[in-house]
C-alpha positions in Angstrom: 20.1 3.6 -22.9 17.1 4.8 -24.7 14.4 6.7 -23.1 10.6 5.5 -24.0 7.9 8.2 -24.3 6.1 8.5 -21.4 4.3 11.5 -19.8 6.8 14.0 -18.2 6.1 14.4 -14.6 6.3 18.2 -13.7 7.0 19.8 -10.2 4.3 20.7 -8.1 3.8 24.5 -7.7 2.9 26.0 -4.3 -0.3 26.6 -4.9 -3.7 27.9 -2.9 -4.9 24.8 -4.9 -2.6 22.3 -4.1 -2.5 23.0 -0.5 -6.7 22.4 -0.7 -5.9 18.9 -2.1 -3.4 18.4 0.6 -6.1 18.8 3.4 -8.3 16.9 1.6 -5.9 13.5 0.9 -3.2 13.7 3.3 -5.2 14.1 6.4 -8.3 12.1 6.3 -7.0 9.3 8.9 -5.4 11.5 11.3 -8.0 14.2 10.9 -10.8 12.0 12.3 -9.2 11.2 15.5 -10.9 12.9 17.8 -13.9 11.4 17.0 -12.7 8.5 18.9 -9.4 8.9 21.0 -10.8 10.4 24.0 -13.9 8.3 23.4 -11.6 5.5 23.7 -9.6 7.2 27.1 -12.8 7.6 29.0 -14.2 4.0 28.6 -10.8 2.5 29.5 -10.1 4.9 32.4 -13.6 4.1 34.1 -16.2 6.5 32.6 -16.9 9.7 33.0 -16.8 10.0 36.9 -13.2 9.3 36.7 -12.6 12.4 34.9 -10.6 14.9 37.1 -8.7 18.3 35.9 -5.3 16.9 36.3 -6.1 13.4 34.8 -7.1 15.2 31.7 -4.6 18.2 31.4 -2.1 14.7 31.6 -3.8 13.1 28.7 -3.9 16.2 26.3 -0.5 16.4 27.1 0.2 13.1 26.1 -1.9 13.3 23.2 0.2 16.6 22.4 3.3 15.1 22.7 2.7 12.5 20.9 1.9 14.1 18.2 4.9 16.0 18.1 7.6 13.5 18.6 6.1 10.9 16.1 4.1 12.8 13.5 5.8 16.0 13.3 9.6 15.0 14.4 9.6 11.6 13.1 7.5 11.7 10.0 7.5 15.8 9.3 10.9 16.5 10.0 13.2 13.7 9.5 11.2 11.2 7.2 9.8 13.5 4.4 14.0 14.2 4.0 13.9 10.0 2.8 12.5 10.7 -0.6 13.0 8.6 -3.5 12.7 11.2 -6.4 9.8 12.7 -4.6 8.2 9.8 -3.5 7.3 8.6 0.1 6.1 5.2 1.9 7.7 2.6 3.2 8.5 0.4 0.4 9.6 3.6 -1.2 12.1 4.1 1.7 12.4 0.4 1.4 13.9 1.2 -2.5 16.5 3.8 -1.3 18.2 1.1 1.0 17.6 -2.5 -0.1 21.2 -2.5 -1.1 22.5 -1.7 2.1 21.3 -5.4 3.6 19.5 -8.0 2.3 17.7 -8.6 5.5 15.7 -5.3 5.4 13.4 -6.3 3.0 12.2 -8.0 6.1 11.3 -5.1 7.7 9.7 -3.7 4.4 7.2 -6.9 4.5 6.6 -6.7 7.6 5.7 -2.9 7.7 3.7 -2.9 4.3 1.4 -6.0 5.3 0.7 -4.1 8.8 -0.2 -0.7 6.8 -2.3 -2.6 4.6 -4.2 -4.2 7.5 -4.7 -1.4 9.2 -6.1 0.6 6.5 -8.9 -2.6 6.1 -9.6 -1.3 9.7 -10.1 2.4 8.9 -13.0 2.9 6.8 -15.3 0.5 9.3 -14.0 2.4 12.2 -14.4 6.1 11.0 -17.5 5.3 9.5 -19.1 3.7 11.8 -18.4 6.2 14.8 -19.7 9.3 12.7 -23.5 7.1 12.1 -23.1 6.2 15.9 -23.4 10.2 16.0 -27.0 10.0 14.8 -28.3 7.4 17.3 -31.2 8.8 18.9 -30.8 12.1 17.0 -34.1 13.7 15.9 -34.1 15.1 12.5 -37.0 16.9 11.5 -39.0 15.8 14.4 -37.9 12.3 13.4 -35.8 9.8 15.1 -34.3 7.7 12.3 -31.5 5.8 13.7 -32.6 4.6 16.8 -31.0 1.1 17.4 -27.4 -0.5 16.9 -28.1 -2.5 14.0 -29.9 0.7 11.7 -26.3 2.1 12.8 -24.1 -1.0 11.6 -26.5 -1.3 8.4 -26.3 2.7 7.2 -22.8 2.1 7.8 -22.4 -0.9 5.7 -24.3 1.1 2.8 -22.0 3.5 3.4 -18.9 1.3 2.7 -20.5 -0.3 -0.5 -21.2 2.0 -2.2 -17.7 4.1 -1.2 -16.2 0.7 -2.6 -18.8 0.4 -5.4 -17.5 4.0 -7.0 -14.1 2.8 -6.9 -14.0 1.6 -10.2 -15.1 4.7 -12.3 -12.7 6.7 -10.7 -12.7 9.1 -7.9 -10.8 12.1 -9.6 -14.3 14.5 -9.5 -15.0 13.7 -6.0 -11.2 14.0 -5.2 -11.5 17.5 -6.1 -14.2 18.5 -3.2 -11.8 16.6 -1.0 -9.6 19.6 -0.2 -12.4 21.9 0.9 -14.7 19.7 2.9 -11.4 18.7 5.1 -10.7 22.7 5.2 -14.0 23.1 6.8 -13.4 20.3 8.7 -10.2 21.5 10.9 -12.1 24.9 10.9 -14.8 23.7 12.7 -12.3 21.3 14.9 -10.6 24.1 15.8 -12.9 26.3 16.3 -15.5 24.2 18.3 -12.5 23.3 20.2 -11.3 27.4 21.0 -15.2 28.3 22.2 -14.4 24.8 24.8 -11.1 25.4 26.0 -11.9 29.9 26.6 -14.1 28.3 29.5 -11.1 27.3 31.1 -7.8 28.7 29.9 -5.5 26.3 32.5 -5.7 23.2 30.0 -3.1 24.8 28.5 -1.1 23.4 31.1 -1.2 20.3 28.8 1.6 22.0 26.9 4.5 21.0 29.7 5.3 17.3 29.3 6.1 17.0 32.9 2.3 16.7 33.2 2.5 13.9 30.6 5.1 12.1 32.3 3.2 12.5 35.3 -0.1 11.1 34.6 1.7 7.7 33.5 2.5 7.0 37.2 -0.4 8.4 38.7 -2.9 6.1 40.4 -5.9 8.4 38.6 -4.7 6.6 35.5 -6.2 3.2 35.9 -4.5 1.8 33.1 -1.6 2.8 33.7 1.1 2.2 31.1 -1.9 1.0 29.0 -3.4 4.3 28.2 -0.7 4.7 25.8 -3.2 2.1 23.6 -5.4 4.5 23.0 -3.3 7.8 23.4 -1.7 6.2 20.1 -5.0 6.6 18.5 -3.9 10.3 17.3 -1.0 9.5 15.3 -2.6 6.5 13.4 -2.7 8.6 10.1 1.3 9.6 10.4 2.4 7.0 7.7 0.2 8.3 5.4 2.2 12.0 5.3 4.7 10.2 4.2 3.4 7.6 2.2 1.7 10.5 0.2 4.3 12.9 -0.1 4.4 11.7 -3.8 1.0 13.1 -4.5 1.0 16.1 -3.1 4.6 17.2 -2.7 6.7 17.8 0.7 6.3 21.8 0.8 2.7 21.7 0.8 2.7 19.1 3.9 5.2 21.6 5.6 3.0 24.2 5.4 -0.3 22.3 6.4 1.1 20.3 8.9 1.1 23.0 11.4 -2.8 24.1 10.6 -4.1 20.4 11.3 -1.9 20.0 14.4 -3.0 23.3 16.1 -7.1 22.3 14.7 -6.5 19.1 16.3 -4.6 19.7 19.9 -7.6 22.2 20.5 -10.5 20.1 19.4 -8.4 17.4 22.2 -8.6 20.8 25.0 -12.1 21.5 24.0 -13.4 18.1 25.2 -10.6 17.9 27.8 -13.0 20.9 29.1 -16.4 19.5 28.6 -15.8 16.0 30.1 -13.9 17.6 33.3 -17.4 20.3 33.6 -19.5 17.1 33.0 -17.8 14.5 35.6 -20.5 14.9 37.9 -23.1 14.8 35.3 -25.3 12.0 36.5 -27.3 11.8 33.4 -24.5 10.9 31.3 -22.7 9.5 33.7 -24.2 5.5 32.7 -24.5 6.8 28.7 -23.0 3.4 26.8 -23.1 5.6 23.8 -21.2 8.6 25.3 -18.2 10.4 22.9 -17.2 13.5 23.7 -16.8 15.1 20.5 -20.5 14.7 19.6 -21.3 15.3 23.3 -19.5 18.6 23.3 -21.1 20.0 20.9 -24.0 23.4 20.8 -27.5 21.5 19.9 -27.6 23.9 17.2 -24.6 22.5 15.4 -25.1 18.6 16.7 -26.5 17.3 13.2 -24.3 19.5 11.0 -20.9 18.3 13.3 -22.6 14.2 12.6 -23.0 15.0 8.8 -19.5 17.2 8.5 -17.7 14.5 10.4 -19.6 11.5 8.5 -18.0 13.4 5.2 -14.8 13.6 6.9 -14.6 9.6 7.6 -16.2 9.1 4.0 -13.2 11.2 3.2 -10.3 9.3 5.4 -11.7 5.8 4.2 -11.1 6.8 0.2 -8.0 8.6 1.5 -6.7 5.0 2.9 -8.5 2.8 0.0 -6.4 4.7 -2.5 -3.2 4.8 -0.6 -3.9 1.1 -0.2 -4.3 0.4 -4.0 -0.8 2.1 -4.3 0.4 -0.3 -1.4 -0.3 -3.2 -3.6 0.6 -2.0 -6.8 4.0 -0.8 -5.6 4.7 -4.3 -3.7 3.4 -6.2 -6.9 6.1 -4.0 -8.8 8.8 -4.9 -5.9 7.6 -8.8 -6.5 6.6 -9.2 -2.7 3.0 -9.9 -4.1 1.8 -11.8 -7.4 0.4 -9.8 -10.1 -3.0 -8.2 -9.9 -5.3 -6.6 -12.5 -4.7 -2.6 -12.0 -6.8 -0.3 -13.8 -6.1 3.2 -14.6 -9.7 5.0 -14.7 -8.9 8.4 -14.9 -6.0 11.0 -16.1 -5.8 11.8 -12.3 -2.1 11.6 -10.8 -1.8 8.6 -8.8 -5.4 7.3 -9.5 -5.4 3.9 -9.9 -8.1 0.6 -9.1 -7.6 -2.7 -8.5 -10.6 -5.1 -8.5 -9.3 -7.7 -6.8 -7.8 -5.9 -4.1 -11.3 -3.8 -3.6 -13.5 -6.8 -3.5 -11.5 -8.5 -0.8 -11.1 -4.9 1.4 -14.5 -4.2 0.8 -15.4 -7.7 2.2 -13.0 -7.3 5.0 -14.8 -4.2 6.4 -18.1 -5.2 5.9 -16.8 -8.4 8.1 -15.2 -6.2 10.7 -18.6 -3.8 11.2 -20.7 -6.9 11.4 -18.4 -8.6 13.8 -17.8 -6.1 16.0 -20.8 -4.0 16.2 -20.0 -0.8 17.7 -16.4 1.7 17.2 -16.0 1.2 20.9 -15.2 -2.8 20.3 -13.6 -2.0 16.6 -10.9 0.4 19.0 -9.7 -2.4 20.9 -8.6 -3.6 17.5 -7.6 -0.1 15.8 -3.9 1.0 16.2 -1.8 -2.8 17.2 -1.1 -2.8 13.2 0.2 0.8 12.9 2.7 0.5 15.8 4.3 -2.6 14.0 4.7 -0.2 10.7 6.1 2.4 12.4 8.7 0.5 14.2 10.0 -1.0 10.6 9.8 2.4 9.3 12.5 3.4 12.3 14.4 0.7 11.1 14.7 1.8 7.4 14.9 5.3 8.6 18.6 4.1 10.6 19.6 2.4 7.8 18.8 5.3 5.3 20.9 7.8 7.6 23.5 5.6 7.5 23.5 5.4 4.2 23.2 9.3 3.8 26.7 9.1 5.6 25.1 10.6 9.1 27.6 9.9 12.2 26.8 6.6 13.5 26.3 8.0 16.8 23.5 10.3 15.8 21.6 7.7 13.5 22.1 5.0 16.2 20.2 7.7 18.8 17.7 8.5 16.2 16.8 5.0 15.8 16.7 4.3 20.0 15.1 7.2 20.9 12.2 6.4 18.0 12.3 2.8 18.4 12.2 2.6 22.5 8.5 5.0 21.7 7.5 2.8 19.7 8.0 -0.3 21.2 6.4 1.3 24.4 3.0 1.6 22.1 3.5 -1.3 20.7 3.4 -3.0 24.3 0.5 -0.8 25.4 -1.3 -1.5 22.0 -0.8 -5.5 22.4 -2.9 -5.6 25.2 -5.8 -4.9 22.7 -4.6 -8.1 21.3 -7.9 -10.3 23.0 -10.0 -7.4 22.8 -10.2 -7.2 18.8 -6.7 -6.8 18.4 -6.0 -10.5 17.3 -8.4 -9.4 14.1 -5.9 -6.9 12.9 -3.0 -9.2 13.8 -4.7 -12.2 11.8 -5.1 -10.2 8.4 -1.9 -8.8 8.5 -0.5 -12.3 9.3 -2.2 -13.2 6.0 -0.7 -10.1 3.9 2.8 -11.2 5.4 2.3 -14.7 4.9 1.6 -13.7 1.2 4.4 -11.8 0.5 6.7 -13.9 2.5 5.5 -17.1 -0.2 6.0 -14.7 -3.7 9.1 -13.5 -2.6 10.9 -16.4 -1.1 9.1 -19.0 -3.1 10.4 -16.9 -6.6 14.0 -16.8 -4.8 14.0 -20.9 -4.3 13.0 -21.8 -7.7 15.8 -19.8 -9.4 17.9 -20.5 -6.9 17.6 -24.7 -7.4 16.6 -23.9 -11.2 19.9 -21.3 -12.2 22.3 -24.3 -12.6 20.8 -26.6 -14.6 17.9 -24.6 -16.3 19.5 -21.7 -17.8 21.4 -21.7 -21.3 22.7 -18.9 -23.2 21.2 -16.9 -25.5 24.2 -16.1 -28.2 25.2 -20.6 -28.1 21.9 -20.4 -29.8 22.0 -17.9 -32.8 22.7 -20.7 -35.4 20.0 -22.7 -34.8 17.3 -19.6 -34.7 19.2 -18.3 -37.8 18.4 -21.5 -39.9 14.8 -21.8 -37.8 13.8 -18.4 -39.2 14.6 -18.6 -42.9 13.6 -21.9 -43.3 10.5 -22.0 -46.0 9.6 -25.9 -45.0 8.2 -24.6 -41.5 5.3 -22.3 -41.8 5.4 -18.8 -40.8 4.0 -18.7 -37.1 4.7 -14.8 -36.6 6.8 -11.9 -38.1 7.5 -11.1 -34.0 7.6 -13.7 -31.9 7.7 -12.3 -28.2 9.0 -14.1 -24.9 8.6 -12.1 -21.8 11.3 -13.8 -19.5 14.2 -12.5 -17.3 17.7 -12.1 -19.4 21.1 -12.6 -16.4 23.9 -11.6 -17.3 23.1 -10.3 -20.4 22.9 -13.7 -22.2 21.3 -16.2 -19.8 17.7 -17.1 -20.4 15.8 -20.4 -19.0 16.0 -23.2 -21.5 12.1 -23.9 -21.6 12.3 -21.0 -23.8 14.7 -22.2 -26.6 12.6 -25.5 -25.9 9.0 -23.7 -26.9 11.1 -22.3 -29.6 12.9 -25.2 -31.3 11.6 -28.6 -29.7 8.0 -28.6 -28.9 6.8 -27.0 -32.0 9.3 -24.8 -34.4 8.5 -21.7 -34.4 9.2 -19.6 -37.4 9.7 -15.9 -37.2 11.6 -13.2 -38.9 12.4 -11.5 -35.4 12.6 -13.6 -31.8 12.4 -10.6 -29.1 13.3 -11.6 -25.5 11.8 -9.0 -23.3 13.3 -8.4 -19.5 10.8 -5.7 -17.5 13.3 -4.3 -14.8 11.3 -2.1 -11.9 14.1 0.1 -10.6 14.2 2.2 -7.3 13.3 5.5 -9.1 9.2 6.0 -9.7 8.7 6.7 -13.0 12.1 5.6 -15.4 11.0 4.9 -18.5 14.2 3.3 -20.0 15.1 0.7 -22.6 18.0 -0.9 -23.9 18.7 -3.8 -26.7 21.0 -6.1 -27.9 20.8 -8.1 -31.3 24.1 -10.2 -30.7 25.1 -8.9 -34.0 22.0 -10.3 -35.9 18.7 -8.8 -37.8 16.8 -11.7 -35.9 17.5 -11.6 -32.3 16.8 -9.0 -30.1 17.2 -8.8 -26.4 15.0 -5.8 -24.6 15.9 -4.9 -21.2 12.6 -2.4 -20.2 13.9 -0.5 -16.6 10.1 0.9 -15.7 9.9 3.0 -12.3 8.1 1.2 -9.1 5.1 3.2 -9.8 5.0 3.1 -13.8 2.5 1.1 -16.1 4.2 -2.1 -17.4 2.5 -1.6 -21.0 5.0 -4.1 -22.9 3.0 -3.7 -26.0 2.9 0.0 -26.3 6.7 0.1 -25.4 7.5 -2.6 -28.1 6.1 -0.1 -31.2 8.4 2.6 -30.0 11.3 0.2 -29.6 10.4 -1.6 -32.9 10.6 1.9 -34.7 13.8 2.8 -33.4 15.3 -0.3 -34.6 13.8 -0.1 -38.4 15.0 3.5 -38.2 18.6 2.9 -37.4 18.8 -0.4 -40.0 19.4 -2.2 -36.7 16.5 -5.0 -37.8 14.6 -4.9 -41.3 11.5 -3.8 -42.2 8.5 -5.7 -42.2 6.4 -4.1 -45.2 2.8 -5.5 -44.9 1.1 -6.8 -48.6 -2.3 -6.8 -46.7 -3.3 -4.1 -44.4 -5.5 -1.4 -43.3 -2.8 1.2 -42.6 -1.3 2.1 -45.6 2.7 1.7 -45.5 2.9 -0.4 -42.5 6.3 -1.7 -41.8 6.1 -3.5 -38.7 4.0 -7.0 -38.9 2.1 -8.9 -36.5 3.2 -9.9 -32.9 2.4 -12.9 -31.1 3.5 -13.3 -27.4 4.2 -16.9 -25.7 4.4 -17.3 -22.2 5.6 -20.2 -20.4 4.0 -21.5 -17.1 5.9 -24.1 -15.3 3.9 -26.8 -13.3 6.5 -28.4 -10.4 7.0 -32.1 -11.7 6.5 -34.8 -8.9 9.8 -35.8 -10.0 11.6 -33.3 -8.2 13.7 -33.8 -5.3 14.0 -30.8 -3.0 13.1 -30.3 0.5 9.5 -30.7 2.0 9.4 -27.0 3.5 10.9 -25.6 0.0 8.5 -27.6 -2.2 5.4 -26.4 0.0 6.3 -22.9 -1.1 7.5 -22.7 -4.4 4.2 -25.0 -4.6 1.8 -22.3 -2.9 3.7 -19.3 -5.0 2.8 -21.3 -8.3 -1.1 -21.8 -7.0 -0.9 -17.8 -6.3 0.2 -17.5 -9.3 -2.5 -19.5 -11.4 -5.3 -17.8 -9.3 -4.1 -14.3 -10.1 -4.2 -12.1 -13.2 -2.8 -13.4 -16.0 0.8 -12.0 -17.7 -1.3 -11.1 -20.5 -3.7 -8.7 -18.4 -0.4 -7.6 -16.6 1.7 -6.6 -19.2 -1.5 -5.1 -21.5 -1.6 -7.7 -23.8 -5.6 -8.7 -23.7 -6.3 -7.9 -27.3 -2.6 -9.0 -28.5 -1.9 -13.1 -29.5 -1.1 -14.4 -26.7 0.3 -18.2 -26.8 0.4 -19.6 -23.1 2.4 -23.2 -22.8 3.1 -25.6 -20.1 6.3 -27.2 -19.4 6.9 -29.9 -16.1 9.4 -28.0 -13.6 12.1 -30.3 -11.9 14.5 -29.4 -8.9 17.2 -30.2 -7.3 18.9 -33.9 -8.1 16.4 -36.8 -9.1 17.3 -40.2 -9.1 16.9 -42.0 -12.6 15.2 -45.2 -12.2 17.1 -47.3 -15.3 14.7 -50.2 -16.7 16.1 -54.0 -16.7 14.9 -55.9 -19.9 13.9 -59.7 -19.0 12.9 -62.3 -20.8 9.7 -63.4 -22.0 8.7 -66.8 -19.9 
């Protein structure tokens, strides 16, 4: 097995500089929390004269419990461990044990289409409860946002033009990222020290009995439901693993404990303010009250609005981009069709997908218009992350399992996790008619997607394996003749199929049809090119077999999950090596601009299958292999995919029949 030339990935350094980026790209989601969690607490619970010492000593605790059992034990501890060559997220995870059961990839679809979701939900949310910080502020002895809609339109501009910059990259503003979300947690932190020195015993909040306690006591008024919105402060706990990759597991290690502390003390700091304010009659009917804002010196009100309004700008890229590498990793996993993906910048990890931008930019602007304020966007914020975290537990069992960890200990890993979880998840679905059935509905849309591409692709070859596949080598006498015969024009010197080789040998017979039958296609060299995604990020492998000829080649191209599928670059390498080692002959050119050019023009043919009315399969199975096809004709083309759009590209159509069709056999009669 060859190895293609690719960049070389290096290892990240510890660095001053790389733990600045990890602030600034890791944390964005779960750093802009507490703009809205006890925001979200108070409303349920009844407003601000139900705010007692012990009620709010109970919810820190929660909050700080939380915190530790599913973002730092869960995700810090144990999950950063389930690495695929450095790489984190769940369909990475997904990679390291989709050959322990088929049935996970369930799991993986399911947890993947609720991330993506949820990070739709993010940028609307974050966004718009920084502007609602402004309402009614004076700046400059000027009022300038002083209604509900000047709030939902700023934040819509907002949004644009976040999505708008997508496409030119975001590797310059990535790099003030790191800072901004340094200053950030300072000031959380600090802002929350100055609140909780006024009263030292909401430290308390550190004992879970208190916790425990609040959950059955009759000052909660929601009862097991506060656990909704307590879950509100570990929304961004994917995304330290789904960005390990980026950043590197030491440098979460040593950051995670910064952002924790910042954020348990920005929770005590307003823990303090809203139990010194419960009797406050003034704010007490406030429909725009949030504590964080509230809590705040005058003097640093409008610099808190604008640092926290670049901290959600912030968390919103931080969960576009991861969301772009969502879609590009499930593309390369084939749970989604093929999209156009862009590579803007030299950046690590940058990437843009225009398709995939429009319809989340589109999406948020939906969700701001729709529901109007953050308080109604909460009811919907969090019911998608619980489902992604309990199919993360899952692949998390069956990676431990894998890793050879006692049964015992993995099977208590996964209840103790996975009884949490479900308990959010219950508390969370009673969002469901408040705004939660939004969040539900695009996910359900996501999954349905997937769910078509993946199982739609496994019906057709699994009806078209026995009676549409030949192979390859039963064929060499026929391309022999093809390719040296002078009475059939030249149609290319390489003649390219992009299909999927089994077994070596086995490739669909539409192929050797387009070759031989529908129009004879001449060529000194016939490649068949495979493009295998394997579990590791970045392989950049190939290997060939010529069947013992100068005229056949068969390319198997393993490419990592993450890697660039740039067939045409790949080919000039491969082509090379071949010349080189006398495997194939050279091509000398009599006409060309580069002088000694030994390799001659390429010309790539792809066949699209359109599902004949003739076939005979059942209703449920024809609907999707019927929808995956439409998907397939109303995304990118395999041209644009495989970076072929300034290469000749050939596409043909041939009728696709399933499963066992009745010949109707014609009776001659006589004339009358």
């Amino acid at each position: 097995m060859a190895k293609l030339e690719t960049p070389r990935t290096t290892k990240q350094k510890l660095t001053v500089a790389g733990l600045l980026v990890t602030l600034g790209v890791v944390y964005g989601d779960i750093g802009t929390s507490p703009l809205y969690v006890m925001k979200s607490i108070v409303a349920g619970n009844g407003g601000l004269g139900s705010m007692t010492h012990d009620f709010l000593v109970g919810v820190v605790s929660l909050v700080f419990w939380t915190l530790a059992i599913i973002t730092t034990l869960k995700y810090v501890i144990i999950a950063l461990r389930a690495d695929n060559n450095g790489e984190g997220g769940i369909f990475a995870l997904y990679t390291l044990v989709r050959k322990h059961a088929k049935w996970l990839v369930y799991p993986a679809l399911i947890g993947g289409a609720a991330l993506l979701a949820d990070g739709m939900l993010t940028p609307a949310v974050t966004v718009t409860t920084a502007i609602e910080g402004l309402h009614g502020l004076a700046i400059g002895g000027h009022v300038w946002i002083n209604s509900q809609l000047q709030v939902i339109l700023v934040t819509v501009a907002i949004i644009t033009i976040l999505f708008f910059i997508q496409r030119f990259g975001t590797e310059l503003i990535g790099k003030g990222f790191g800072p901004v979300m340094t200053i950030w947690f300072a000031f959380l932190g600090i802002m929350g020290l100055i609140g909780l020195s006024r009263d030292w015993s909401m430290l308390a909040a550190l004992n879970p009995y208190y916790a425990i306690k609040l959950l059955i006591s009759p000052a909660n008024k929601m009862g097991i439901f506060i656990l909704g919105s307590i879950f509100l402060a570990t929304t961004g706990a994917e995304a330290l693993y789904s960005d390990m990759g980026h950043v590197g597991r030491t440098n979460i290690y040593l950051t995670w404990p910064f952002v924790n502390l910042t954020l348990f003390l920005s929770y005590c700091g307003q823990a303090v303010w809203l139990q010194e304010n419960a009797g406050n009659k003034a704010l007490a009917g406030a429909a725009d009250l949030n504590p964080f804002f509230d809590s705040l010196p005058a003097s640093l009100h409008l610099f808190g609005i604008l640092l926290s309004t670049l901290a959600a700008i912030i968390a919103s890229q931080a969960l576009i981009s991861g969301s772009y590498t969502l879609v590009a990793e499930a593309v390369k996993l084939r749970f989604l069709p093929r999209f156009h993906i862009i590579y803007p910048t030299k950046f690590k990890g940058q990437l843009y997908i225009p398709a995939i931008n429009t319809i989340m930019w589109l999406v948020c602007v939906a969700i701001v218009f729709y529901f109007r304020t953050s308080a109604h966007m909460e009811a919907a914020y969090g019911l998608a992350i619980t489902v992604t975290m309990l199919m993360t537990t899952i692949l998390l069992h069956a990676y431990l399992r894998i890793r050879k960890v006692p049964s015992a200990l993995a099977g208590l890993v996964f209840l103790f996790f996975g009884a949490i979880e479900v308990v959010f998840f219950a508390a969370s679905a009673a969002k469901f008619f408040h705004g939660g059935y939004v969040t539900v509905l695009i996910a359900l849309v996501i999954l349905a997607t997937m769910y078509i591409w993946l199982v739609g692709g496994r019906l057709r070859d699994d009806y078209a394996y026995t009676n549409t596949r030949v192979a390859l080598p039963a064929y060499k006498r026929q391309l022999d003749s093809l390719h040296t015969d002078k009475e059939h024009p030249l149609y290319a010197d390489n003649l390219v199929y992009l299909t999927e080789i089994q077994d070596e040998r086995f490739v669909k017979k539409t192929l050797l049809y387009s070759i031989l039958d529908k129009r004879p296609k001449r060529a000194d060299v016939y490649w068949f090119v495979t493009v295998n995604v394997t579990d590791e990020p970045y392989t950049a492998e190939y290997t060939t077999d010529t069947y013992g000829t100068d005229y056949m080649v068969n390319v198997q191209l393993y490419l990592g999950f993450r890697m660039e599928q740039k067939v045409n670059i790949f080919l000039r390498q491969i082509v090379n090596d071949l010349m080189e080692s006398g495997t194939i002959k050279r091509q000398p050119q009599k006409y060309t601009t580069v002088p000694g050019r030994d390799v001659g023009d390429w010309s790539f043919v792809f066949v699209r299958e359109e599902l004949s009315s003739e076939t005979a399969i059942s209703g449920f199975d024809k609907a999707i292999i019927q929808a995956r096809i439409w998907l397939q004709k109303h995304t990118v083309t395999p041209a644009r995919w495989f970076g072929l759009e300034y290469a000749d590209v050939v596409e043909e159509y041939v009728p696709l029949i399933l499963g066992k069709t009745r010949s109707t056999h014609l009776q001659k009669i006589k004339r009358r």
